[in-house]
C-alpha positions as a Markdown table, in Angstrom:
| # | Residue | x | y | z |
|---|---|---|---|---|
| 1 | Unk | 0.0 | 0.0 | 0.0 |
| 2 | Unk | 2.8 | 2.3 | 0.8 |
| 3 | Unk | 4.4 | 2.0 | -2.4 |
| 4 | Unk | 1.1 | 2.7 | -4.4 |
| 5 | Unk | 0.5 | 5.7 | -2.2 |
| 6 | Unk | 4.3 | 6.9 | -3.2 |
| 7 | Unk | 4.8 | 6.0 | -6.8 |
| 8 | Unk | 2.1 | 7.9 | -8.4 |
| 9 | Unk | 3.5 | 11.1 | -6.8 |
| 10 | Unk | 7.2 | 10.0 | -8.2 |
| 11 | Unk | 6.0 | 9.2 | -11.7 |
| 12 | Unk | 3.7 | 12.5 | -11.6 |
| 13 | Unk | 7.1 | 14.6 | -10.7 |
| 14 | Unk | 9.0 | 12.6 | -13.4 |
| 15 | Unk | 6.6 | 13.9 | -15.7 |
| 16 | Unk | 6.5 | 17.4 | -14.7 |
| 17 | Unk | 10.6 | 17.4 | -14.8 |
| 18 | Unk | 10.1 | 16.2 | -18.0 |
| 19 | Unk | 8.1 | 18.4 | -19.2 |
| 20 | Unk | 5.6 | 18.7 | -22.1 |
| 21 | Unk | 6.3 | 15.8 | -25.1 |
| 22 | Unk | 7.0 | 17.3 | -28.8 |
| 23 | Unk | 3.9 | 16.8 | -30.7 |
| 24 | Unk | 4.9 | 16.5 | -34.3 |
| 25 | Unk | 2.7 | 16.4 | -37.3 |
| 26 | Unk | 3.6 | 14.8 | -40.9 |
| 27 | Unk | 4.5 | 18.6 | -42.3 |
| 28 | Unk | 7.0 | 19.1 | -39.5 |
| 29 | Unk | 8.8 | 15.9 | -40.1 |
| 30 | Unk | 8.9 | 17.0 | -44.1 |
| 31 | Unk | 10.5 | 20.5 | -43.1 |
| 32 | Unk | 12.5 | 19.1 | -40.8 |
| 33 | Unk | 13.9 | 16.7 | -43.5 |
| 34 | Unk | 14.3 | 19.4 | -45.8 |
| 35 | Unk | 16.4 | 21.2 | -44.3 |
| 36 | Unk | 18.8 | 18.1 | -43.4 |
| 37 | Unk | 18.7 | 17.4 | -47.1 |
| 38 | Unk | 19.8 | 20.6 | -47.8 |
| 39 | Unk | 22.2 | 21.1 | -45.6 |
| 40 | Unk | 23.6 | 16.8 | -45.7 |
| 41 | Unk | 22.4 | 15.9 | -48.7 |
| 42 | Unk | 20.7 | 12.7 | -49.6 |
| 43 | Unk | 23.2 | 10.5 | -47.9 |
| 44 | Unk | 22.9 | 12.5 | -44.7 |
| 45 | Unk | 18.9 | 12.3 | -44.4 |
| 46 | Unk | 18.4 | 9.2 | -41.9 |
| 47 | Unk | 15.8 | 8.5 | -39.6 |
| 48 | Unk | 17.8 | 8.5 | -36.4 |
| 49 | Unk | 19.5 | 12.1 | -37.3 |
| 50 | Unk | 16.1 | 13.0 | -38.4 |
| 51 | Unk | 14.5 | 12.0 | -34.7 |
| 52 | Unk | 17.2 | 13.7 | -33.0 |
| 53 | Unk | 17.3 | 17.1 | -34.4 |
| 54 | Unk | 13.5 | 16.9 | -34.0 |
| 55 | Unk | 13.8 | 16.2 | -30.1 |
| 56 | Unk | 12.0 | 12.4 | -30.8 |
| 57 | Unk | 12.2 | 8.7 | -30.7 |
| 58 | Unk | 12.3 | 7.6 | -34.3 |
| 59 | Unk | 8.6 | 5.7 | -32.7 |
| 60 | Unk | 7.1 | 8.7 | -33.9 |
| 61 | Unk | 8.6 | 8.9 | -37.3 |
| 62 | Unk | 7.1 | 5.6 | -38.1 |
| 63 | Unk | 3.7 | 6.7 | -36.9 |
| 64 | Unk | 3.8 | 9.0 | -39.9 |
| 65 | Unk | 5.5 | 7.4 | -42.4 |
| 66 | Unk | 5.9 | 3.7 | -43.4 |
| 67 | Unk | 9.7 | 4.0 | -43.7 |
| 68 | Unk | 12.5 | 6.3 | -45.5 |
| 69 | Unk | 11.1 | 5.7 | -48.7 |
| 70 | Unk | 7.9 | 7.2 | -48.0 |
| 71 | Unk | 9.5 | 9.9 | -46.1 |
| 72 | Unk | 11.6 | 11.2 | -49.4 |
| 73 | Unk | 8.4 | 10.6 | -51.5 |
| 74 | Unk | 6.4 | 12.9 | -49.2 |
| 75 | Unk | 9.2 | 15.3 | -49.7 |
| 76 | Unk | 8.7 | 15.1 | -53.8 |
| 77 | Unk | 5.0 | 15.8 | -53.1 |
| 78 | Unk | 5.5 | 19.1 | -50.8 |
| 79 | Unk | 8.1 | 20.6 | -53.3 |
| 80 | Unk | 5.4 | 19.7 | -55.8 |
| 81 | Unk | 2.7 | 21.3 | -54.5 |
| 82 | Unk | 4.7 | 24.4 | -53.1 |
| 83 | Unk | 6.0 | 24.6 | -56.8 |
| 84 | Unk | 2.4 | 24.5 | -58.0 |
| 85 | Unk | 1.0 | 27.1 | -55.3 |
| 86 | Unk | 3.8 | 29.9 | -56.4 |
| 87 | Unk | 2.8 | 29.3 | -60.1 |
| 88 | Unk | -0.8 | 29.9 | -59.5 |
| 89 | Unk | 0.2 | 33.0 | -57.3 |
| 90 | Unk | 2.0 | 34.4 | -60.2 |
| 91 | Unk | -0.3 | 33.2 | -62.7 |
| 92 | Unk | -3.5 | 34.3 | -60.3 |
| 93 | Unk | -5.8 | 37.4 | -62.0 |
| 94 | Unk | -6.7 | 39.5 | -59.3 |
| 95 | Unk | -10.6 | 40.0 | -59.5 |
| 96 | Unk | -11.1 | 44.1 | -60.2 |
| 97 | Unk | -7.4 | 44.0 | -61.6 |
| 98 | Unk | -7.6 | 42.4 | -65.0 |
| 99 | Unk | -6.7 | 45.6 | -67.5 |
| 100 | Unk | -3.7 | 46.3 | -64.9 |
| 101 | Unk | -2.3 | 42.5 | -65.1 |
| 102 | Unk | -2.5 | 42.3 | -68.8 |
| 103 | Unk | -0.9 | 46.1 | -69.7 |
| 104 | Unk | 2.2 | 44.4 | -67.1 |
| 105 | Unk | 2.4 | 41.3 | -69.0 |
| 106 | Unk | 2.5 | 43.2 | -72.7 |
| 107 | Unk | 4.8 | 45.6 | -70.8 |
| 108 | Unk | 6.6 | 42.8 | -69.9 |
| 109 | Unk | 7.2 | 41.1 | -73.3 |
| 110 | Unk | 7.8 | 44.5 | -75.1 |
| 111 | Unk | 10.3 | 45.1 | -72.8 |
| 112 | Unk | 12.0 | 42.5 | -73.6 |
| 113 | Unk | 12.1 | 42.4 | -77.0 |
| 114 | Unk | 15.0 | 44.5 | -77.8 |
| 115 | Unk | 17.2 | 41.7 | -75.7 |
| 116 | Unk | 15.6 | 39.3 | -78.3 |
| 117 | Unk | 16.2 | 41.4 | -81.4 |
| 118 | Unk | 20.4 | 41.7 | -80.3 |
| 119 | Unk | 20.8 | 37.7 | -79.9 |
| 120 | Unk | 18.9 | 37.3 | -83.2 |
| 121 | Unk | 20.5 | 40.2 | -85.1 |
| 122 | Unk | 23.6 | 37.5 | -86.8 |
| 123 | Unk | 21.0 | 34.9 | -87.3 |
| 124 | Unk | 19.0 | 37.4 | -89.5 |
| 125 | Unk | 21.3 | 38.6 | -91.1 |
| 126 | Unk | 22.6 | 35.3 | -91.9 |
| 127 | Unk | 19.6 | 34.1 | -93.9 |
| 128 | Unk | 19.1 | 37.3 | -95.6 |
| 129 | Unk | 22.7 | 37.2 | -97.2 |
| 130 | Unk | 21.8 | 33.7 | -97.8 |
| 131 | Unk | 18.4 | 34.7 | -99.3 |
| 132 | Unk | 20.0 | 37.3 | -101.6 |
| 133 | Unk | 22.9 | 34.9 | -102.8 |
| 134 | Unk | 20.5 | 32.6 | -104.0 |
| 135 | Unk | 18.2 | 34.5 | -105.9 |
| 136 | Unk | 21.2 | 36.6 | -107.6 |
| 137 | Unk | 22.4 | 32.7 | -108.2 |
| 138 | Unk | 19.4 | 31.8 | -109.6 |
| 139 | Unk | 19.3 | 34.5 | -112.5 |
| 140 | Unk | 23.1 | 34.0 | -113.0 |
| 141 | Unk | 24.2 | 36.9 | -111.4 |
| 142 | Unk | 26.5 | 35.9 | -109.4 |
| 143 | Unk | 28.4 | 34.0 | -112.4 |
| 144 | Unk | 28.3 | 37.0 | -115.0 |
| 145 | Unk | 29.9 | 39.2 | -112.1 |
| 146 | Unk | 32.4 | 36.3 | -111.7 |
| 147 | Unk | 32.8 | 36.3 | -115.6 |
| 148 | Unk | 33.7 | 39.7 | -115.6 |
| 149 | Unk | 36.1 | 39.4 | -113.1 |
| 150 | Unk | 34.8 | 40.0 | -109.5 |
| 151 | Unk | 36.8 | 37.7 | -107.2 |
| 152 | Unk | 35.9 | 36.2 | -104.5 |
| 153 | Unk | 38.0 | 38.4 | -102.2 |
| 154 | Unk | 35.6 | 41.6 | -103.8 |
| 155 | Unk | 32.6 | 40.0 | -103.0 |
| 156 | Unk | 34.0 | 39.5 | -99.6 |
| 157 | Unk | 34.8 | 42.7 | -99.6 |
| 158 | Unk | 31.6 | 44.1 | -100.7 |
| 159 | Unk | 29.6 | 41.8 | -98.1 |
| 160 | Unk | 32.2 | 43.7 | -95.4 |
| 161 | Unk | 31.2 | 46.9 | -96.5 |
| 162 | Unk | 27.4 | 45.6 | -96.0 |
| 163 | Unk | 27.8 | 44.1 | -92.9 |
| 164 | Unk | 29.7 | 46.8 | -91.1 |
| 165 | Unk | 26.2 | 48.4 | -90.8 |
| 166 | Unk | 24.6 | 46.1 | -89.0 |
| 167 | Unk | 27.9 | 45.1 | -86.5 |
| 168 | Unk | 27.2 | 49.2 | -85.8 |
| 169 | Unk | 23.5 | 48.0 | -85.1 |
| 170 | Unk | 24.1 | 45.2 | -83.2 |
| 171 | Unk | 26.3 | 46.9 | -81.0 |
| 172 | Unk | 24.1 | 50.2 | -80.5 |
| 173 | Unk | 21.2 | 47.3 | -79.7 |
| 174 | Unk | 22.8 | 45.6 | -77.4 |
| 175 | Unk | 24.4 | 48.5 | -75.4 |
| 176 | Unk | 21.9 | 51.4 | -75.4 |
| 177 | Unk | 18.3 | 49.5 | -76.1 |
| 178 | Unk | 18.6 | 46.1 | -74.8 |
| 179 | Unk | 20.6 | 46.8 | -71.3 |
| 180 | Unk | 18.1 | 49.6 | -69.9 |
| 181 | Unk | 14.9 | 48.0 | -71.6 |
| 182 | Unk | 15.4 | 44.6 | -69.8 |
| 183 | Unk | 15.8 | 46.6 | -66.9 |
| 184 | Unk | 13.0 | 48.1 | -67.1 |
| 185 | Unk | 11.0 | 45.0 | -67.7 |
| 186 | Unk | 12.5 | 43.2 | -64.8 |
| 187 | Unk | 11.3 | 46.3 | -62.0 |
| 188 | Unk | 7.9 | 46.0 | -63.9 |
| 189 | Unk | 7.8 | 42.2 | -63.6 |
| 190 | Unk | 8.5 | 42.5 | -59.7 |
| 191 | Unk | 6.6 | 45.6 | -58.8 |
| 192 | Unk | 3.2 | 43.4 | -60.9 |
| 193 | Unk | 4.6 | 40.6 | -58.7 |
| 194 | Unk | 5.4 | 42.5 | -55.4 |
| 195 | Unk | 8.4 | 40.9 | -55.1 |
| 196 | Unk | 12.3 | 41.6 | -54.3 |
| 197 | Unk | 15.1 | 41.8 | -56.3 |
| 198 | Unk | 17.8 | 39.6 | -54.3 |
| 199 | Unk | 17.7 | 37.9 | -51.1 |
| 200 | Unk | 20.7 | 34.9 | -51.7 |
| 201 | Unk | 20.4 | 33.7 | -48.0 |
| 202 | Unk | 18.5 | 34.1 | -45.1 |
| 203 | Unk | 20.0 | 36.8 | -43.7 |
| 204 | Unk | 19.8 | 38.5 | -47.0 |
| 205 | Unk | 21.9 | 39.6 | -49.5 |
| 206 | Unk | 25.9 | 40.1 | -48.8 |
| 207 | Unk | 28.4 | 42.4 | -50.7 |
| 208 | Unk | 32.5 | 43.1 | -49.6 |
| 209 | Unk | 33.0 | 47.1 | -50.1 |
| 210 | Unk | 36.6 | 48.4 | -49.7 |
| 211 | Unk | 36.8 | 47.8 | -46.2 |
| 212 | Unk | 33.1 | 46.6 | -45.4 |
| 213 | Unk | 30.9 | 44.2 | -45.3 |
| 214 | Unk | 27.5 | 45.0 | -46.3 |
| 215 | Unk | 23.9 | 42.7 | -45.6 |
| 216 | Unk | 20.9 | 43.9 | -46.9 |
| 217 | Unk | 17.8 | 41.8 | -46.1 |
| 218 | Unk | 16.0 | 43.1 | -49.7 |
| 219 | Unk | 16.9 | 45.1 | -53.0 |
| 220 | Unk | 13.8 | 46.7 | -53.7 |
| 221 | Unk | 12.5 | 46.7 | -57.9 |
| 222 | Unk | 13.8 | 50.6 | -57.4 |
| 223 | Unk | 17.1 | 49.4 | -56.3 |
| 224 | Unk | 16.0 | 51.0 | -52.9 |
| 225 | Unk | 17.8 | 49.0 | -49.9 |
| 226 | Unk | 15.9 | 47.8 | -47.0 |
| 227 | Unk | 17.3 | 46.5 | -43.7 |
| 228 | Unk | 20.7 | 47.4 | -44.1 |
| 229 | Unk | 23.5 | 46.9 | -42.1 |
| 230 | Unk | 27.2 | 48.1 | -42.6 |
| 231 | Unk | 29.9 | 45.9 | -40.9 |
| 232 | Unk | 33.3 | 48.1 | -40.8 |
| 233 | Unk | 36.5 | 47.0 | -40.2 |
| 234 | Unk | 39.9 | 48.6 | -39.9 |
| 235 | Unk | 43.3 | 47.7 | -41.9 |
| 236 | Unk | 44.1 | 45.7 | -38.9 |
| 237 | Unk | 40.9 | 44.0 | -39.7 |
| 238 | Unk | 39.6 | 44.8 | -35.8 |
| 239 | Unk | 35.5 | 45.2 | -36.3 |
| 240 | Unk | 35.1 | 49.0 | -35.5 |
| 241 | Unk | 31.4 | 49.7 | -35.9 |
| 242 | Unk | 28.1 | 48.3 | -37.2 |
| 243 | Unk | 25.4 | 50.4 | -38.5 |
| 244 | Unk | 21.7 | 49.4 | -39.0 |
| 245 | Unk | 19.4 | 51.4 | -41.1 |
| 246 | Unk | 15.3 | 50.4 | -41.7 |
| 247 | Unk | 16.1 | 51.9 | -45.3 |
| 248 | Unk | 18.7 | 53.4 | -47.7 |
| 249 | Unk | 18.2 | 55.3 | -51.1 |
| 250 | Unk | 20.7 | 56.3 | -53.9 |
| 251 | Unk | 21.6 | 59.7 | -54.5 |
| 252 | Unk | 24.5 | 60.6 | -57.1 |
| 253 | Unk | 27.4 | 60.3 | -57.6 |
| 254 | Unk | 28.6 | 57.8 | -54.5 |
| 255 | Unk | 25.9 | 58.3 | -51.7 |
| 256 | Unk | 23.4 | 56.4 | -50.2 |
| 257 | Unk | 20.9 | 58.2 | -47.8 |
| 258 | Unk | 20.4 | 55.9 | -44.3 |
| 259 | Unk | 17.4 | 56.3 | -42.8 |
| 260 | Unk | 16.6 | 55.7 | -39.1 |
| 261 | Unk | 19.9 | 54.5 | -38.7 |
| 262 | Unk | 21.3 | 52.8 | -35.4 |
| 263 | Unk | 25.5 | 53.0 | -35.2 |
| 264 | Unk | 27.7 | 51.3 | -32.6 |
| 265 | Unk | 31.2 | 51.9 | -32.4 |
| 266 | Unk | 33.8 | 49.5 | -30.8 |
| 267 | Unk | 36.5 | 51.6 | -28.7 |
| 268 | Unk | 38.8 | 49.7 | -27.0 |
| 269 | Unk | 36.9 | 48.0 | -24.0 |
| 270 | Unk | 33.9 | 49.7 | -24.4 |
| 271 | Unk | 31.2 | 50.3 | -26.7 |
| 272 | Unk | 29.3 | 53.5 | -28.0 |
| 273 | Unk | 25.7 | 53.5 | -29.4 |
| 274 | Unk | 24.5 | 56.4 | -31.5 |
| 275 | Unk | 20.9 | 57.2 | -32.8 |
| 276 | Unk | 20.2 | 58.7 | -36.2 |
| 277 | Unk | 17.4 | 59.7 | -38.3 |
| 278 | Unk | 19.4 | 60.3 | -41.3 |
| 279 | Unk | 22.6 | 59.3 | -42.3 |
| 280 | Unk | 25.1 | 59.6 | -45.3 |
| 281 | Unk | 27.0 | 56.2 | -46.6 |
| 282 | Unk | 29.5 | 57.0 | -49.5 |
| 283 | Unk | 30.6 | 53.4 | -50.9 |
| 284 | Unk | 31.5 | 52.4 | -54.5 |
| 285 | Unk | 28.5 | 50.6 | -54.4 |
| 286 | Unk | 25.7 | 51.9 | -57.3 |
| 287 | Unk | 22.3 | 51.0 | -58.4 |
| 288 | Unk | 23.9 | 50.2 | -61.7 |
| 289 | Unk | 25.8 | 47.3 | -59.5 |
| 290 | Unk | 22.7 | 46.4 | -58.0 |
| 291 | Unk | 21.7 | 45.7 | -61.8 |
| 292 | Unk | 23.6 | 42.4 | -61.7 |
| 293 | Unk | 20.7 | 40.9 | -59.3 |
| 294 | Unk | 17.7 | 41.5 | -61.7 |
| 295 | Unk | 19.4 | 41.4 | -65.6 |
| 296 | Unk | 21.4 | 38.1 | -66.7 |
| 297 | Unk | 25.2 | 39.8 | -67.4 |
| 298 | Unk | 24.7 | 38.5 | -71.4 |
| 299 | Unk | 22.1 | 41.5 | -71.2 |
| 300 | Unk | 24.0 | 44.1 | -69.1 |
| 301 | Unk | 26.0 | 47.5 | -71.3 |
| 302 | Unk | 30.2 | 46.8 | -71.3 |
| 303 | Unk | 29.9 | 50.0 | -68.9 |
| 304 | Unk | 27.4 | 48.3 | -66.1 |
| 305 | Unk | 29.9 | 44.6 | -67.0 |
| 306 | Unk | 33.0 | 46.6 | -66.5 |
| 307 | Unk | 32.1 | 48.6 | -63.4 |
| 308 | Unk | 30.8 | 45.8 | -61.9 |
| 309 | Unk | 34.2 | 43.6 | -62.8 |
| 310 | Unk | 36.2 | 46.3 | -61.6 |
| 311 | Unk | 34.3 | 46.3 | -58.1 |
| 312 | Unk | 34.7 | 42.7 | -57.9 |
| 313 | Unk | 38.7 | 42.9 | -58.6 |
| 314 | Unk | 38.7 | 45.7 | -56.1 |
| 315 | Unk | 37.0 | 43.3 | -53.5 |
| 316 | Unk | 39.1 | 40.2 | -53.9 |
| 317 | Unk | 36.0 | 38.7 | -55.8 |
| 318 | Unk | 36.0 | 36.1 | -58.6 |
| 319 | Unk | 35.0 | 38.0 | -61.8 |
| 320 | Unk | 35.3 | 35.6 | -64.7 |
| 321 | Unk | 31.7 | 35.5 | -65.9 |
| 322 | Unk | 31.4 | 38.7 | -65.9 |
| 323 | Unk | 34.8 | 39.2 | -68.1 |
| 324 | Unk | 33.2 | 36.9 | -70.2 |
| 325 | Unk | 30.0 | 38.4 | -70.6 |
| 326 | Unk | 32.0 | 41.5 | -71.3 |
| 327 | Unk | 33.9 | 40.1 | -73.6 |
| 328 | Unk | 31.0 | 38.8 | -75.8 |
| 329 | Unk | 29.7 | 42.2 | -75.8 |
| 330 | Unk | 32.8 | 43.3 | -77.7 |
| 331 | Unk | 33.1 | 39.9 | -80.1 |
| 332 | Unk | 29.2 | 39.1 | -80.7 |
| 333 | Unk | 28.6 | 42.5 | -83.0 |
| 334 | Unk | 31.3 | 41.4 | -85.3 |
| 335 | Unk | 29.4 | 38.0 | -85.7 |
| 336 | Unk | 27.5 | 39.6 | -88.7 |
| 337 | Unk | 30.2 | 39.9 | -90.8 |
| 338 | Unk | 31.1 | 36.1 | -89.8 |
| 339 | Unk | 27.4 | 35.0 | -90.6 |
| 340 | Unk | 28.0 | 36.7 | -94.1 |
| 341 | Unk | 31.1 | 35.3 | -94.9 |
| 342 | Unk | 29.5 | 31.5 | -94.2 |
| 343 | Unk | 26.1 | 32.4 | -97.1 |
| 344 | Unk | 28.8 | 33.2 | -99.6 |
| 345 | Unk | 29.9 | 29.9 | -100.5 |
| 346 | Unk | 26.0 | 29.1 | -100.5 |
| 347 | Unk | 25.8 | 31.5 | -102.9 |
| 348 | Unk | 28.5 | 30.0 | -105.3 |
| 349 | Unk | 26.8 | 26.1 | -105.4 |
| 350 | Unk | 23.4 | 27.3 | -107.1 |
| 351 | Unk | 24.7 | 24.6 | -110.0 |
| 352 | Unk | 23.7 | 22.3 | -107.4 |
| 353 | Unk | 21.8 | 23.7 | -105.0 |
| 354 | Unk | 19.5 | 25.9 | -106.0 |
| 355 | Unk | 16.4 | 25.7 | -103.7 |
| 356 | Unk | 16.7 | 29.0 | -101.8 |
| 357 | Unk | 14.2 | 27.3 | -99.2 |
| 358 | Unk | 16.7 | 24.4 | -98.6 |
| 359 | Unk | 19.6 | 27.5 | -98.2 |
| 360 | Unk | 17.3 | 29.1 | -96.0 |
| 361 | Unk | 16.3 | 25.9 | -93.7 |
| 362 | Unk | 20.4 | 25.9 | -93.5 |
| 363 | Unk | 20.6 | 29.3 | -93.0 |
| 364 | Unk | 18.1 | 28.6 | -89.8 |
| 365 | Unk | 20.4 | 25.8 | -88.4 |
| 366 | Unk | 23.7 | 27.1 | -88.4 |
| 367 | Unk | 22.2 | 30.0 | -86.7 |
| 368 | Unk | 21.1 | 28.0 | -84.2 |
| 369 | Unk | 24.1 | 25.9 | -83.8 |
| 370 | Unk | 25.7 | 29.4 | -83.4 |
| 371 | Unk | 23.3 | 30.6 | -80.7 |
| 372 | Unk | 24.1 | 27.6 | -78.7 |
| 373 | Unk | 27.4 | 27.2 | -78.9 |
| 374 | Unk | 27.7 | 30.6 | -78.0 |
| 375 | Unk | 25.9 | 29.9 | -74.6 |
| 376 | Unk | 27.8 | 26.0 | -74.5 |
| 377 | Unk | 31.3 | 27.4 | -74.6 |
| 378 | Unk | 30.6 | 30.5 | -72.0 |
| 379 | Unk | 29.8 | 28.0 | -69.7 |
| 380 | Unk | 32.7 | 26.0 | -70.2 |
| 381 | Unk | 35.2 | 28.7 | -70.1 |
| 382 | Unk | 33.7 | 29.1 | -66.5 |
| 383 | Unk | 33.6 | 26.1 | -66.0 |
| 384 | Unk | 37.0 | 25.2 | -66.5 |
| 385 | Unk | 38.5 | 28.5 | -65.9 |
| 386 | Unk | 39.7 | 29.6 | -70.0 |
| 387 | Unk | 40.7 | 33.1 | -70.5 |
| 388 | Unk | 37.8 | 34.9 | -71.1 |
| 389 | Unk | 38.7 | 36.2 | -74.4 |
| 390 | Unk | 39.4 | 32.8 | -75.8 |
| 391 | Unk | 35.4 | 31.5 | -73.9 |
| 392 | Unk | 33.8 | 34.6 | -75.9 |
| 393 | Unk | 35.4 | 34.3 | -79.4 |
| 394 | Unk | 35.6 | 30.9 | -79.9 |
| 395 | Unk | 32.1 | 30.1 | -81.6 |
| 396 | Unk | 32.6 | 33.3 | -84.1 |
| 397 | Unk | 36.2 | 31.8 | -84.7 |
| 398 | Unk | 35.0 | 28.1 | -85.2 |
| 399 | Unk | 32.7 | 29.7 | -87.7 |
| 400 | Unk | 35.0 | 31.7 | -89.5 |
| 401 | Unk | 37.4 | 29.4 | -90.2 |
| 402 | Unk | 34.0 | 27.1 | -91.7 |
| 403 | Unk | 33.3 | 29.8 | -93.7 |
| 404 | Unk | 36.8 | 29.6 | -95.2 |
| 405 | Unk | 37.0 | 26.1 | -96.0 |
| 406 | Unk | 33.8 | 25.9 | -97.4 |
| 407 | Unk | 35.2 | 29.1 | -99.5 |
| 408 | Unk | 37.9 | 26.7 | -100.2 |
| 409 | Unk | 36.5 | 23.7 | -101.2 |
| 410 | Unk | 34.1 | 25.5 | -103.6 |
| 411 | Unk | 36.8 | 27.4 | -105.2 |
| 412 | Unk | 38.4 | 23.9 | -106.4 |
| 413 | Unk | 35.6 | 23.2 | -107.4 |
C-alpha cells in the first residue's frame, strides 16, 4: 500500500521534470527533412539524425511514415505542391485587376524584346545574305559578275562593307536598347509581382565594399535597400562599428541616404551607441551594381559589365563570368560579318543547289548551332577557368574558319 501511495507522486514529478512531449505532425517531419537534405544531402537524411534534431524517438517517425522511402516521397510531393502554389500565385488574376495584369504582362514582353532582337541580329542577317545569294544565283548573277572578273576576295569585300552596318546596329542594340529596356522589364515584372530583387540567404543579401561588409535583407524593384547593415573593419581587420538602417536610397554620384539608422562603435573595452534619423553612406556601391541581381550579365552594357568587374577585382571577388560576358559584348557584333562570310559559299553552289528554301532551312540551323554554342562554350570557359577572351570568341572563330574552308572547297571546285 505504501508504495502505491508513493509511486504515483514520483511518476507525476517525473513527468512534470520532463516536461511537455513534442507533438509533431507529418508537415513538421517533411520540413525538418528538408532542411537536413539541404544542408547533408541525400546520404545525410536518416531517420535516427532525423529524430534527433526533432527532439523524438524515431517511434514517432514511423507513426507518420511507413519508412525512409515514403518519407523522401512525401518530400517530392511538398516541393510539388509548393511549386504548383507559387505558379498559381504568379499566374492568379486578381478579380477588379484584370486591364492592370495584362498592360504588365504586354509591358513585360515589349520590354524585352530588344534583348531578343540583339541575340537574333547575326541569325538574321545570316539568312538574308543567304536569301540574296540565291536569288542573284538563280538569274546567274553571281556567275556573269564572276565572268567579268569579280573575285571572291571583292565579294567579300563588298559583303564587309554591308555588314559593317549592322555590326554598328548590333552593337548600338545591345548597349543602349537592350541593357536599360530589360531593366525596365524586370522592375515591372517585380513591382506586378510585389516581389524583391535579391535575397541569396536568409540573412539576405551580402556584398564586400573596400573595407566593409554590407547585408541587406531586400533590394527593392527601385534598387531602394531595405534592412541594411554596414559591418566596418579597420586595416588591422579589428571590427570597428556596425550600423543598422530600416532603409537606404541612392543619391549621385557615391551616396546612399540611411534612414533611421542605429550605429555602434567599438572603442577599446567599451562600446558607444549612436541614434540617427538620417545618415550619409559613400561606398563604391551603385544602383547600376545592384543591376547584376535582376538582368542576366549577357544582357548588361560593357559599362554596367566593367564597373561591376572592376568592383569585384577591387573586393578580392572572382570575376570571370562577368569578363566573359563583357567580352562577348565586344566579339558578338562582329558576328554579322562572320554570318555573311559563311552564305557566300552558299551563294556560289546554285549549279547544285538551288532551292533558296533548302539554303534558308540551312541558314536557320547554323544560326542555331551558333546561338548555342555561344551559350555552350561560356559555360565552359567558366567552367573550366579559360581566359575569357578565348570562352567569348571561340564560336565566331569556329565559324569563321567554316566559312573559309567551305570558300575553299568551292573554289576547287
Amino acid at each position: 500500500m505504501e508504495t502505491n501511495s508513493v509511486n504515483p507522486p514520483i511518476r507525476a514529478a517525473r513527468r512534470k521534470l520532463a516536461g511537455p512531449r513534442t507533438q509533431l505532425d507529418r508537415g513538421n517531419w517533411i520540413e525538418s527533412a528538408i532542411e537536413i537534405l539541404a544542408r547533408e544531402g541525400v546520404s545525410g537524411l536518416r531517420v535516427e539524425v532525423l529524430a534527433k534534431r526533432c527532439g523524438v524517438t524515431k517511434g514517432s517517425f514511423y507513426w507518420h511514415f511507413k519508412d525512409r522511402q515514403d518519407l523522401l516521397t512525401a518530400m517530392l510531393d511538398y516541393w510539388k505542391e509548393g511549386r504548383i502554389r507559387d505558379i498559381e500565385k504568379i499566374t492568379l488574376i486578381t478579380p477588379g485587376k484584370e486591364r492592370d495584369q495584362l498592360h504588365h504582362a504586354i509591358g513585360y514582353v515589349l520590354l524585352t524584346l530588344p534583348g531578343y532582337v540583339y541575340e537574333l541580329l547575326p541569325i538574321a542577317v545570316l539568312i538574308g545574305t543567304l536569301y540574296a545569294l540565291t536569288f542573284l544565283a538563280r538569274h546567274s548573277e553571281i556567275t556573269v559578275l564572276r565572268a567579268a572578273g569579280l573575285s571572291t576576295g571583292r565579294m567579300l569585300l563588298a559583303l564587309v562593307k554591308i555588314g559593317s552596318l549592322f555590326v554598328v546596329v548590333t552593337f548600338l542594340v545591345g548597349e543602349f536598347v537592350a541593357p536599360p529596356a530589360e531593366r525596365a522589364a524586370q522592375q515591372l515584372r517585380l513591382q506586378a509581382l510585389s516581389s524583391v530583387v535579391a535575397q541569396e540567404f536568409r540573412s539576405g543579401l551580402w556584398i564586400k565594399d573596400e573595407q566593409s561588409f554590407v547585408n541587406v535583407r531586400q533590394v527593392l524593384p527601385d534598387t531602394s535597400l531595405s534592412g541594411v547593415r554596414i559591418y566596418e573593419f579597420d586595416s588591422n581587420h579589428q571590427l570597428r562599428s556596425i550600423s543598422e538602417a530600416e532603409v537606404g536610397r541612392y543619391q549621385p554620384p557615391d551616396l546612399w541616404k540611411l534612414n533611421n539608422v542605429v550605429q555602434t562603435f567599438f572603442e577599446g573595452d567599451r562600446t558607444r551607441v549612436a541614434h540617427e534619423a538620417e545618415a550619409n553612406w559613400k561606398s563604391a556601391l551603385t544602383p547600376d551594381i545592384l543591376t547584376v541581381l535582376m538582368v542576366d550579365p549577357g544582357r548588361m552594357s560593357l559599362v554596367n559589365l566593367y564597373l561591376y568587374t572592376r568592383h569585384l577585382t577591387e573586393n578580392q571577388q572572382k570575376t570571370q563570368r562577368y569578363e566573359i560576358a563583357m567580352w562577348k559584348k565586344l566579339v558578338f557584333p562582329a558576328a554579322a560579318l562572320v554570318m555573311m562570310a559563311l552564305a557566300l559559299p552558299f551563294g556560289y553552289l546554285h549549279d547544285r543547289m538551288g532551292n533558296i528554301s533548302l539554303k534558308v532551312f540551312a541558314g536557320v540551323m547554323m544560326g542555331v548551332t551558333f546561338h548555342m554554342l555561344n551559350g555552350l562554350f561560356s559555360s565552359l570557359g567558366l567552367i573550366n577557368s579559360w581566359a575569357p577572351l578565348y570562352a567569348a570568341i571561340t564560336p565566331s572563330a569556329l565559324f569563321l574558319l567554316a566559312a573559309a574552308g567551305m570558300m575553299w572547297w568551292v573554289e576547287r571546285r
